[in-house]
Backbone as a printed PyTorch tensor [residue, N CA C, xyz], in Angstrom:
tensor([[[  0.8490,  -1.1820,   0.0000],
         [  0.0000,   0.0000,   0.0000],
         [  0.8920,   1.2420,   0.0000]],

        [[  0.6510,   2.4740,  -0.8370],
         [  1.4250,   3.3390,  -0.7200],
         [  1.0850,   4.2400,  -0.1590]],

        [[  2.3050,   4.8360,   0.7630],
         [  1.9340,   5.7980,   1.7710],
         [  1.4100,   7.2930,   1.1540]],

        [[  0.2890,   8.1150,   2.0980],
         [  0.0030,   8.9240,   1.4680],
         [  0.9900,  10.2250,   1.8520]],

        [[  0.5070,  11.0660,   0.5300],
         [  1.6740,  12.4110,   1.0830],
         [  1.3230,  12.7410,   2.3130]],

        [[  2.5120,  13.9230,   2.7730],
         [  1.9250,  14.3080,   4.1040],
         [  0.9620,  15.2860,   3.6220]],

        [[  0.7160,  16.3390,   2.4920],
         [ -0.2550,  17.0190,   2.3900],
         [ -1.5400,  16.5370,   2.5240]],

        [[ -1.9750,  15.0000,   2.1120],
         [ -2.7850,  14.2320,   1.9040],
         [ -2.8990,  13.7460,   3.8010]],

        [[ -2.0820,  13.5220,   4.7620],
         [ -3.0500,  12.8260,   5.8260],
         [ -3.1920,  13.6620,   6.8680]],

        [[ -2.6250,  15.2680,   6.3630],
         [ -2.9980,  15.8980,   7.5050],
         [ -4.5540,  16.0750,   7.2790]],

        [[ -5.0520,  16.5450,   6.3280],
         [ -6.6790,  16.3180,   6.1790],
         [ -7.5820,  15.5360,   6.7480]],

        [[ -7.0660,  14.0380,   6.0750],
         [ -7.3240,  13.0860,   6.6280],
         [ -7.3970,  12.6030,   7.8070]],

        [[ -7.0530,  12.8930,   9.0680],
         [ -6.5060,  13.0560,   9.8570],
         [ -7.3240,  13.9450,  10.5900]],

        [[ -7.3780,  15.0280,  10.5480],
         [ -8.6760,  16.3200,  10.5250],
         [ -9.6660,  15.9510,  10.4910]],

        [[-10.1460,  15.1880,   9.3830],
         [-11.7200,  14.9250,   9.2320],
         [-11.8050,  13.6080,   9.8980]],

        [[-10.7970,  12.5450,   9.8360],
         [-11.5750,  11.6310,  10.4580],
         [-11.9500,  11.9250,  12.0450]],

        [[-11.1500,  12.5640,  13.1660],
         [-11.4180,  13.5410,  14.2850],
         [-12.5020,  14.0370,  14.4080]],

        [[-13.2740,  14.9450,  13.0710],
         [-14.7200,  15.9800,  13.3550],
         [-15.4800,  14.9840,  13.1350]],

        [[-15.2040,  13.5980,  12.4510],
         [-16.4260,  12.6840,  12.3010],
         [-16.3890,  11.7120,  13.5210]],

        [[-15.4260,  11.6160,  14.3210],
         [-15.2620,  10.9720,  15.6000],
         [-15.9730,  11.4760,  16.2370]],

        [[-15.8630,  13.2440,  16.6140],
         [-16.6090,  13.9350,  17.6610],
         [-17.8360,  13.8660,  17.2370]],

        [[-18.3370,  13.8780,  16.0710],
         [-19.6140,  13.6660,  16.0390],
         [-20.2300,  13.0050,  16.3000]],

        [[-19.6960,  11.1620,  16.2900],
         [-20.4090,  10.2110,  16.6290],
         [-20.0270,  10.1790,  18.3230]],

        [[-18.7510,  10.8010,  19.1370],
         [-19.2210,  10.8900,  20.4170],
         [-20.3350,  11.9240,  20.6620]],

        [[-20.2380,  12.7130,  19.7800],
         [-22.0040,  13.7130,  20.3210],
         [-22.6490,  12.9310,  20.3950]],

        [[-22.9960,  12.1450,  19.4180],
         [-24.6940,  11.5620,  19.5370],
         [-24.8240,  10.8950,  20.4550]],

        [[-23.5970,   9.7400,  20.5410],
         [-23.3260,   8.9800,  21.7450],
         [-23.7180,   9.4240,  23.1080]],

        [[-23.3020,  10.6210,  23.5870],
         [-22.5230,  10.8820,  24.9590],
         [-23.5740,  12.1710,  24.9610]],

        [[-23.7620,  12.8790,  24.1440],
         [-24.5830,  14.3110,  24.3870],
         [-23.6420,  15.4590,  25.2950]],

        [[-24.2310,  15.5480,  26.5940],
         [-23.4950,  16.4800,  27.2870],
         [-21.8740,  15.8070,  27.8200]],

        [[-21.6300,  14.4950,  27.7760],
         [-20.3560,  14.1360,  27.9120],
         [-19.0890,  14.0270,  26.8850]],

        [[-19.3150,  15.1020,  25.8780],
         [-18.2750,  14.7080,  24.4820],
         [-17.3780,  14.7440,  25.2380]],

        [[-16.2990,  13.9560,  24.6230],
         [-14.8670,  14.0740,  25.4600],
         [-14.4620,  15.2260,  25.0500]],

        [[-14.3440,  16.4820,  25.0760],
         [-13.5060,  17.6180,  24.6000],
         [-11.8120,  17.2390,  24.7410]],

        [[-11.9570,  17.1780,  26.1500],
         [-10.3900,  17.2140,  26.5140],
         [ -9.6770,  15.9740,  25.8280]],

        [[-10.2190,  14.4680,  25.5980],
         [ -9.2700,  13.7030,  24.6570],
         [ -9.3740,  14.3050,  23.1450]],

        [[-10.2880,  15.4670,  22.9700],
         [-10.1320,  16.0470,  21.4180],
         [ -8.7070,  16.7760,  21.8390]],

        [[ -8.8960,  17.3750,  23.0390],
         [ -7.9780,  18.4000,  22.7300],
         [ -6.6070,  17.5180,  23.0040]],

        [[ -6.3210,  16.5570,  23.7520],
         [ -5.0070,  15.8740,  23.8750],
         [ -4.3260,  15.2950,  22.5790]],

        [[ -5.1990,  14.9680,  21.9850],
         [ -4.9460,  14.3390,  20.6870],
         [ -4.6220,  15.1710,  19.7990]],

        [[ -4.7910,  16.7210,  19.7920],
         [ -4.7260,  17.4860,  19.2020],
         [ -3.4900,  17.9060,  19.1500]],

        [[ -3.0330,  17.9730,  20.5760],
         [ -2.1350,  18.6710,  21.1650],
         [ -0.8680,  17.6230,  20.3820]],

        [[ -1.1420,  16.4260,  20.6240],
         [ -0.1440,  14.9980,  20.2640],
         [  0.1850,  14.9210,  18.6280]],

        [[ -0.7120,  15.3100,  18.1500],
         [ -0.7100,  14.9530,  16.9020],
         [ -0.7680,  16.2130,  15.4450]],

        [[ -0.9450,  16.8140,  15.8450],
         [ -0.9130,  18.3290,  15.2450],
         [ -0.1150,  19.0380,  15.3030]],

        [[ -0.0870,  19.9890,  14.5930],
         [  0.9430,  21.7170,  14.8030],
         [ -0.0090,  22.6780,  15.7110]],

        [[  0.3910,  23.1570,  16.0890],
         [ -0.5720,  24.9010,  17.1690],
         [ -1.1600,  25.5120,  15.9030]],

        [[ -0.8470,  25.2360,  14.6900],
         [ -1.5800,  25.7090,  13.5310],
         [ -2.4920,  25.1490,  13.1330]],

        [[ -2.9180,  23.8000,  13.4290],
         [ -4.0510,  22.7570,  12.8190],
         [ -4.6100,  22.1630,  14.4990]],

        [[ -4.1600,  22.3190,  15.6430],
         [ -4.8210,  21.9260,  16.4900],
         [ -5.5820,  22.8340,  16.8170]],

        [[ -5.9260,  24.5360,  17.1960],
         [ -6.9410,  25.5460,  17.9720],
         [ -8.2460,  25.0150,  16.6940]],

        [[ -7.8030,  25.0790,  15.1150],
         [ -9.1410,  24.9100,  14.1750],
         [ -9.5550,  23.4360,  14.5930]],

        [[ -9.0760,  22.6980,  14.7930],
         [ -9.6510,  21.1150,  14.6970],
         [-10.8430,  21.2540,  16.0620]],

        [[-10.0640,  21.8650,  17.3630],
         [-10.6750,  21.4820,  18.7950],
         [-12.1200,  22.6800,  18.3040]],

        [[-12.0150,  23.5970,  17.8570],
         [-12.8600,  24.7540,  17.2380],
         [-14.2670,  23.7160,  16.3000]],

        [[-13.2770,  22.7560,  15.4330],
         [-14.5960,  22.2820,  14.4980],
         [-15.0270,  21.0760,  15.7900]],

        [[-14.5400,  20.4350,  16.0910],
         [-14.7370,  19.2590,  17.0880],
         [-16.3000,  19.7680,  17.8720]],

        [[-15.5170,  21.4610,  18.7060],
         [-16.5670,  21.9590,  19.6400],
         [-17.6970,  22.5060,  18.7090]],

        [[-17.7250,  22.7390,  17.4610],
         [-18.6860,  23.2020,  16.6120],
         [-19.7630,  21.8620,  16.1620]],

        [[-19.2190,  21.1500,  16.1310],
         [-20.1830,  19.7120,  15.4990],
         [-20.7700,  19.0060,  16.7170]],

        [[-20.4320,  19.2600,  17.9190],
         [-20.6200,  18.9590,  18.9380],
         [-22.2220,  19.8730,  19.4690]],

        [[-21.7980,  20.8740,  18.8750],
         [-22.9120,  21.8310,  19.1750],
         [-24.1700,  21.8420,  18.6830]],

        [[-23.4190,  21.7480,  17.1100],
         [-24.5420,  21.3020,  15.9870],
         [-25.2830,  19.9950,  16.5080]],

        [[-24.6800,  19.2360,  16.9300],
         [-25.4130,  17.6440,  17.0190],
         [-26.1340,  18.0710,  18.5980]],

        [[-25.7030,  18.8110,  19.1710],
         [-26.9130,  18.9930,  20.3840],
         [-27.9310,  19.6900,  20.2520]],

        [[-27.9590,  20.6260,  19.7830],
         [-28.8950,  21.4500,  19.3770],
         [-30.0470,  20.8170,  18.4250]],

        [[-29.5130,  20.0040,  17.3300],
         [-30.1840,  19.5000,  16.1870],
         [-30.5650,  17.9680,  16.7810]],

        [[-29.9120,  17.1790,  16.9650],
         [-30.0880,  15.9600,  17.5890],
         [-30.3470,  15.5450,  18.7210]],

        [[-29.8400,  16.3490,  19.9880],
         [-30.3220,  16.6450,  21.1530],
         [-31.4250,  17.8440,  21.6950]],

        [[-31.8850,  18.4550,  20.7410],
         [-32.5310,  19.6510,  20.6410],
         [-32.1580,  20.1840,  22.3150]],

        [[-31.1560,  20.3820,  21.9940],
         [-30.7790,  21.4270,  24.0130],
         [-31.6170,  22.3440,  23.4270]],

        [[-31.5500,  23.2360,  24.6140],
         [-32.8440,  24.2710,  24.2290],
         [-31.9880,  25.7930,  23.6790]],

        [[-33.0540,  26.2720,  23.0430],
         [-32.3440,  27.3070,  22.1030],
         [-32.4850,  28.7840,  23.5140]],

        [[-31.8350,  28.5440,  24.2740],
         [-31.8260,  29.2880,  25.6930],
         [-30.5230,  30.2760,  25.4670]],

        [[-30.5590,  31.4190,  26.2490],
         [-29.2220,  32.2520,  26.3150],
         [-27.7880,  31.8380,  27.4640]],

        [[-28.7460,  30.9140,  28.1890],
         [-27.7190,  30.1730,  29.2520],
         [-27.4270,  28.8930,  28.5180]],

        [[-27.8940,  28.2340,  27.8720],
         [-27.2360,  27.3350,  26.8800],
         [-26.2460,  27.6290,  25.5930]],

        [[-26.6580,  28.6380,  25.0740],
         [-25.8530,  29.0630,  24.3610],
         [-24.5440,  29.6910,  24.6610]],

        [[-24.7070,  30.2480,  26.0650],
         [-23.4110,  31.1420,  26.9150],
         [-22.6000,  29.8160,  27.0770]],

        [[-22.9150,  28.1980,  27.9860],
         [-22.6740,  27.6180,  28.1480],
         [-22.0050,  26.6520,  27.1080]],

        [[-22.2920,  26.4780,  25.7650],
         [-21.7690,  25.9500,  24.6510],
         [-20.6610,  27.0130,  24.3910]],

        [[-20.8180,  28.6490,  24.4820],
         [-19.2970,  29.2400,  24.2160],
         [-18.5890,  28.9460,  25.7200]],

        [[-18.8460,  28.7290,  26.3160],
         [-17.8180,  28.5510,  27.5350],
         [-17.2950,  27.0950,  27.5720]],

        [[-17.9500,  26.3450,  27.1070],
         [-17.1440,  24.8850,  26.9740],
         [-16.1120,  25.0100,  25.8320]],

        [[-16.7770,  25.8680,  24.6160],
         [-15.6250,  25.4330,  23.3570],
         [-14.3040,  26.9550,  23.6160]],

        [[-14.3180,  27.9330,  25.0100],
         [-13.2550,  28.3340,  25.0980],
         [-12.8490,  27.4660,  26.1500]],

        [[-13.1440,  26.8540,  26.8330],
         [-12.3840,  25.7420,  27.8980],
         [-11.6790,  24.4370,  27.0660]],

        [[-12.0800,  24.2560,  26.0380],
         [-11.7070,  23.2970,  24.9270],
         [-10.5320,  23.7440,  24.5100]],

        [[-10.5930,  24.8530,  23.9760],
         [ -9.0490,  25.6380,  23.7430],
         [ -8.3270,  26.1000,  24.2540]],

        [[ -8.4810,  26.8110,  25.5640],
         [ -7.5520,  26.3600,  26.8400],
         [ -6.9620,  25.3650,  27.2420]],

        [[ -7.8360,  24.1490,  27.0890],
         [ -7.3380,  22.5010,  27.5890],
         [ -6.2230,  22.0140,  26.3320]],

        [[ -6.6180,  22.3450,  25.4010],
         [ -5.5460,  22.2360,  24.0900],
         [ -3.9450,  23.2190,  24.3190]],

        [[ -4.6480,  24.5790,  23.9790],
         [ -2.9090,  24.8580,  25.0190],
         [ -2.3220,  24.4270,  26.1560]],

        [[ -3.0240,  24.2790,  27.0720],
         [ -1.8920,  23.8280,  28.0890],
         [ -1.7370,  22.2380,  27.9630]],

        [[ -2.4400,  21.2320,  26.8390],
         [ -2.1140,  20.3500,  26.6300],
         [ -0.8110,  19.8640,  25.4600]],

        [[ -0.4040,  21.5360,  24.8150],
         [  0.2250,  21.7260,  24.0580],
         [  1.3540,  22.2750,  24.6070]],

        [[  1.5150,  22.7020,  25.1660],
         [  2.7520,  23.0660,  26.4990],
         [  3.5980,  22.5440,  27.1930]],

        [[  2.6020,  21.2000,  28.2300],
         [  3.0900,  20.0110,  28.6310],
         [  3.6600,  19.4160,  27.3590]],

        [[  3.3500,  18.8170,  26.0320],
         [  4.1400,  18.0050,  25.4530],
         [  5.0980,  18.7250,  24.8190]],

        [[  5.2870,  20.3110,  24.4170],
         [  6.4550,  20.9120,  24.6210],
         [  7.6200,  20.9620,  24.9450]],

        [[  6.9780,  20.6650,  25.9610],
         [  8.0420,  20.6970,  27.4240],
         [  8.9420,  19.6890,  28.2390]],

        [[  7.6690,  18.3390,  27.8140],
         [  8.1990,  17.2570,  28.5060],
         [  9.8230,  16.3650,  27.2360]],

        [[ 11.0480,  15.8840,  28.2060],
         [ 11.9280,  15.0780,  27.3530],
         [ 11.3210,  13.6310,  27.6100]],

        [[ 10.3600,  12.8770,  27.6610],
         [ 10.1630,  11.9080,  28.2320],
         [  9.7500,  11.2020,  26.7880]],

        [[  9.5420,   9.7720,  26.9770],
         [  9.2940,   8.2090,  25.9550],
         [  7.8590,   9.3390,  25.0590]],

        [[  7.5060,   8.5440,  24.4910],
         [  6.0250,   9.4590,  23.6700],
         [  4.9980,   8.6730,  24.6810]],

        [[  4.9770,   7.5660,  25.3570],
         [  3.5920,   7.1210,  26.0120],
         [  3.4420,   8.3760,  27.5660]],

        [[  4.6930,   8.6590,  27.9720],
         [  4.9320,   9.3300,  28.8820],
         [  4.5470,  10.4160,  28.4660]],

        [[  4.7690,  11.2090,  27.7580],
         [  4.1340,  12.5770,  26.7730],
         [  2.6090,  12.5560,  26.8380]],

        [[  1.9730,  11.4650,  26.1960],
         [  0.6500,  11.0310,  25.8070],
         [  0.2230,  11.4050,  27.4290]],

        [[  0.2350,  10.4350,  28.0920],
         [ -0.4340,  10.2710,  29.4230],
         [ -0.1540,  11.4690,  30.0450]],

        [[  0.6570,  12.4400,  30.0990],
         [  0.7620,  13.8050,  30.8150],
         [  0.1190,  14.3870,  30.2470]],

        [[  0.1710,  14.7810,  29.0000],
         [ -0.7130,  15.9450,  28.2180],
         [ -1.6020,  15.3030,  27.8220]],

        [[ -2.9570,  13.8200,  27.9760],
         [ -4.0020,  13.8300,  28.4210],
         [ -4.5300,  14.3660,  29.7130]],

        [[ -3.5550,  13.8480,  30.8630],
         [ -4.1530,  14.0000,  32.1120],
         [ -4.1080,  15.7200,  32.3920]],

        [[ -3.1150,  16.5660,  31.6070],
         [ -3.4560,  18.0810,  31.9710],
         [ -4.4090,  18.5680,  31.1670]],

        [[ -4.9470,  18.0370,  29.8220],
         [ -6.3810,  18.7080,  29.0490],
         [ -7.2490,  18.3560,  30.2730]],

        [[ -7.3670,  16.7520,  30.7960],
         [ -8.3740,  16.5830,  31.6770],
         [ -8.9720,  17.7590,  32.9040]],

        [[ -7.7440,  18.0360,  33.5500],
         [ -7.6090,  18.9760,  34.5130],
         [ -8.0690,  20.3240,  34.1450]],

        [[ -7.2710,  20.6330,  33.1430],
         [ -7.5850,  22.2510,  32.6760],
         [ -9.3100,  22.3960,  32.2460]],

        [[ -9.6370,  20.9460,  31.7640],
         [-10.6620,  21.1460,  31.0700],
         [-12.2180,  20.8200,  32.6410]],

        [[-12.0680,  20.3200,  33.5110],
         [-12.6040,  20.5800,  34.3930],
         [-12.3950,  21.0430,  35.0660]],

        [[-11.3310,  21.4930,  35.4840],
         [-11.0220,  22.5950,  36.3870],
         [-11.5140,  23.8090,  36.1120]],

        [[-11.2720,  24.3760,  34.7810],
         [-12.3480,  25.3280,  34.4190],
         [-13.0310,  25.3290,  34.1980]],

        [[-13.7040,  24.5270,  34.1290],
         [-15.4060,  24.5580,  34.3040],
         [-16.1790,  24.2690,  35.4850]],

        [[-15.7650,  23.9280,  36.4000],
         [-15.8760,  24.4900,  37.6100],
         [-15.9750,  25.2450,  38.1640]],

        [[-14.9270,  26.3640,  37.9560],
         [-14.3390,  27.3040,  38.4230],
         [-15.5030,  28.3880,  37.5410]],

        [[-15.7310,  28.6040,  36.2380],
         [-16.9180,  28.7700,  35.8960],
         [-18.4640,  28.5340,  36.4720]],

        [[-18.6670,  27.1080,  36.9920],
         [-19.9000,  27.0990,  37.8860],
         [-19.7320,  27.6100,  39.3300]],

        [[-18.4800,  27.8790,  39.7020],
         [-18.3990,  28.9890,  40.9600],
         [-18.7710,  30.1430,  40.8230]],

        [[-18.3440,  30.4530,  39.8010],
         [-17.8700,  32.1520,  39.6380],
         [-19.3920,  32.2700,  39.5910]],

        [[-20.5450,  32.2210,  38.6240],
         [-21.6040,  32.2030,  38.4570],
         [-22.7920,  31.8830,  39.5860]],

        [[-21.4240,  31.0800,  40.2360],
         [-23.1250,  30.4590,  41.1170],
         [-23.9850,  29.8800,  40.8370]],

        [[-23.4870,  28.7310,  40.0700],
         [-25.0520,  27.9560,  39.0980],
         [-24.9100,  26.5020,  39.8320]],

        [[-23.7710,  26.0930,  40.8680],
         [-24.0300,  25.3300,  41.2190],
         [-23.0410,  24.3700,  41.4920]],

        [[-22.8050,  23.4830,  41.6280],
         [-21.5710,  22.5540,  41.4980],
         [-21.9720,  20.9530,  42.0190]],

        [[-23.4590,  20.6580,  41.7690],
         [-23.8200,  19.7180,  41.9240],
         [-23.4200,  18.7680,  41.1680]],

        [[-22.6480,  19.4290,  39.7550],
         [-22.4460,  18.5420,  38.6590],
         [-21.2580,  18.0950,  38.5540]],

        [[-20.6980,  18.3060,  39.8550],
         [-18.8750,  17.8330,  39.8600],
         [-18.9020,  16.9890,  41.4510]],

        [[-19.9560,  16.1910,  40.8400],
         [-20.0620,  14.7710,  42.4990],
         [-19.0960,  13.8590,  41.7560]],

        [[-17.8850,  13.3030,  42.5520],
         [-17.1020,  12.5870,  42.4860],
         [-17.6890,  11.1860,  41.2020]],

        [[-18.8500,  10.8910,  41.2490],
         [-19.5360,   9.6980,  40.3770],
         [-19.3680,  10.4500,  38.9950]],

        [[-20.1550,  11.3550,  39.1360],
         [-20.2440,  12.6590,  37.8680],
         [-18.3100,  12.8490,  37.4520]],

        [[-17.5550,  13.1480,  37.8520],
         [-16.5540,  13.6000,  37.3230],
         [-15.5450,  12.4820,  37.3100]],

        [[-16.0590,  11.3250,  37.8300],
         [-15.6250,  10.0490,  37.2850],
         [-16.0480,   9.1430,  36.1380]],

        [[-17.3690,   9.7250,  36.1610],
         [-18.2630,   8.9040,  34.6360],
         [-17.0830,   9.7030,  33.1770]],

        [[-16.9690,  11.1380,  33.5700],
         [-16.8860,  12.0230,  32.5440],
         [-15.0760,  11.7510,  32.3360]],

        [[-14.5270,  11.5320,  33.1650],
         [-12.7560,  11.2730,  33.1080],
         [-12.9080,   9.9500,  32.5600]],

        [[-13.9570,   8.5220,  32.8440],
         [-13.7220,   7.4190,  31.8390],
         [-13.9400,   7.6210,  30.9100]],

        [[-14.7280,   8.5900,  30.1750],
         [-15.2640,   8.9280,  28.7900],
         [-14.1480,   9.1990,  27.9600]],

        [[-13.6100,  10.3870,  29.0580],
         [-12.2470,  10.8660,  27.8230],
         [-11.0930,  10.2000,  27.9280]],

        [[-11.0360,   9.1130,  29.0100],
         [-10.3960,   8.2080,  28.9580],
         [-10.3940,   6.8650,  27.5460]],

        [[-11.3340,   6.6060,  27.5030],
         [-11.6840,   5.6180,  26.6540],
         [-11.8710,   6.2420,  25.3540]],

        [[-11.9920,   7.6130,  25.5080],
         [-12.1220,   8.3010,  23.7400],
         [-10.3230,   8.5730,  23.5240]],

        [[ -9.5830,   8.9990,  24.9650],
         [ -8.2400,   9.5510,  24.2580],
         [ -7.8470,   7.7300,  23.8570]],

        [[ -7.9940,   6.9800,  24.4630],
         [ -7.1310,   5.6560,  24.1720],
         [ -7.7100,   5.1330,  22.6010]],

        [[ -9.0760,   5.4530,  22.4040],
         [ -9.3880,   5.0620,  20.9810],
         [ -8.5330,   5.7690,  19.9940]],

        [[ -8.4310,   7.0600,  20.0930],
         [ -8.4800,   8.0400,  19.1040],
         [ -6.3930,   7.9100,  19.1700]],

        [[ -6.0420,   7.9940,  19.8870],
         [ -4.4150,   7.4350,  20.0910],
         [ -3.8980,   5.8850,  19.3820]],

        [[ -4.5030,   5.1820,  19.6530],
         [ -4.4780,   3.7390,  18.8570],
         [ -4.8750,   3.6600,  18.0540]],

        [[ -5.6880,   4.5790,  17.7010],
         [ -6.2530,   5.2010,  15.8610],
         [ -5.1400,   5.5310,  14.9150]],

        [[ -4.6740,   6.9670,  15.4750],
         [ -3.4600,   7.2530,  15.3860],
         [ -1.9320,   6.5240,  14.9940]],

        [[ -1.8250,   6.2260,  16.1760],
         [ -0.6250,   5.2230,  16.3110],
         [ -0.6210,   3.8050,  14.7320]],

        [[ -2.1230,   3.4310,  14.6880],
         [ -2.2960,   2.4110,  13.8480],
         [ -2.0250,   3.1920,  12.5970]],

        [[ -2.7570,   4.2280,  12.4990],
         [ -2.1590,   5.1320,  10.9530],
         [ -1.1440,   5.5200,  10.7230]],

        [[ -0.2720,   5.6290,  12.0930],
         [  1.2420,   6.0000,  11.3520],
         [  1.7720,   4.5810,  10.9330]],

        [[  1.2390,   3.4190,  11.9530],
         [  1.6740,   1.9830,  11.2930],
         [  1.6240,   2.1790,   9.8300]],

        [[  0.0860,   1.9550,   9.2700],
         [ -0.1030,   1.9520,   8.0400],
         [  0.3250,   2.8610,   7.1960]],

        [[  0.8610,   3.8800,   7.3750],
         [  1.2090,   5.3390,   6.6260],
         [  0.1120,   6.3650,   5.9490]],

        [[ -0.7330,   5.6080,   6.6680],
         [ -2.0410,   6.7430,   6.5700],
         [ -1.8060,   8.0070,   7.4800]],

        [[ -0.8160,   8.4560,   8.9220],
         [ -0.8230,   9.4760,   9.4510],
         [  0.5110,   9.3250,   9.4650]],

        [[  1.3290,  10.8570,  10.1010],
         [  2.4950,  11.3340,  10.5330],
         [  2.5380,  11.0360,  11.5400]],

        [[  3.8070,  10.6110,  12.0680],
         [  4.2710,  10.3260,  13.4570],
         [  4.3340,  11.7590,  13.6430]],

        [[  4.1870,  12.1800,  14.9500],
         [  4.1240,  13.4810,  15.9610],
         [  5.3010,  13.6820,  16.0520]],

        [[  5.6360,  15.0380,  15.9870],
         [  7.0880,  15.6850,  16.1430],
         [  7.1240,  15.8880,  17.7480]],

        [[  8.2480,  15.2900,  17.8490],
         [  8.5670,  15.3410,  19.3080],
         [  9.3610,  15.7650,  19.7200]],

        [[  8.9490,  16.4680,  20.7630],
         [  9.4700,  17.7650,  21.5900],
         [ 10.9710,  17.8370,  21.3970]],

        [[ 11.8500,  19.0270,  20.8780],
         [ 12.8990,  19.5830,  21.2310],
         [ 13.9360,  19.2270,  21.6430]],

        [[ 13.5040,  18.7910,  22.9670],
         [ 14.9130,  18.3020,  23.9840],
         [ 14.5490,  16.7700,  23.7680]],

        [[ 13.8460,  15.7770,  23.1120],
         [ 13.2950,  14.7670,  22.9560],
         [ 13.9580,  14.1510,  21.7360]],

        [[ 14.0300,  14.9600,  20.8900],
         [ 14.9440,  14.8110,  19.2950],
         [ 16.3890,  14.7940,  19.8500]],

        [[ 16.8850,  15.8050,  20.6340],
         [ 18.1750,  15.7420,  20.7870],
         [ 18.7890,  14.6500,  21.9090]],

        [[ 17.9450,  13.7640,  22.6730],
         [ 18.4160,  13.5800,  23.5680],
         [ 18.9210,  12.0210,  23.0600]]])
């Protein structure tokens, strides 16, 4: 089988991602994994193709709730859909930072800059249902354990997705960090 250009699987690559998040929308509804969008993003992308990907991810996500979940066409729902897809892109930079930063194996990379989208990505949203005062009933230890296996089990799909396409030469292996090349 011949490998495709790299112009050819960064696309590829792209879209198969917005068609992933879509089928976790329908799946999961209010539980899309954002943060394994954004880890994967962070892993597998440039800072030039990861803010648009986590952007379309949180956009189809929206679309499929609204249209498929009919959430309600409310001004606190709608505030709430822009406050998840800027917590989405927050969780992507600082998930883009950590693998920056880290000289460590690539599984060691992976598992840090999942577990800091995780963090960033509920942590601020939390910190959001403080600030507001709307509540924080929705961060009961069961609740923010259902939602960490989700993006657990979406970053490990979407990584072994990955990983299998650079097997096949359907994707690029991830450029790795800096002090990681040289060491």
């Amino acid at each position: 089988m011949a490998q495709l250009t790299s112009a050819a699987r960064r696309p590829l690559w792209i879209a198969s991602l917005v068609v992933a998040s879509v089928v976790f929308s329908l799946g999961f509804a209010c539980a899309v994994p954002l943060a394994a969008f954004a880890a994967i993003a962070a892993l597998t992308l440039s800072r030039r193709d990861a803010f648009p990907l986590v952007g379309a991810v949180w956009l189809a996500n929206q679309i499929a709730g609204f249209a498929a979940h009919h959430y309600p066409m409310t001004a606190g729902a709608v505030a709430w859909g822009a406050g998840l897809g800027a917590v989405a892109l927050l969780s992507t930079l600082a998930a883009q930072e950590v693998k920056d930063r880290l000289a460590q194996r690539h599984t060691v990379t992976a598992i840090a800059t999942f577990l800091t989208a995780c963090a960033v990505y509920e942590g601020s949203l939390f910190a959001i249902s403080l600030a507001l005062t709307s509540g924080v009933s929705d961060y009961a230890p069961s609740i923010v354990g259902r939602i960490f296996a989700i993006n657990t089990a979406a970053f490990a799909a979407l990584f072994l997705v990955h990983r299998l396409g650079v097997f096949a030469g359907l994707a690029k292996e991830p450029r790795l960090p800096a002090r990681e090349r040289s060491a």
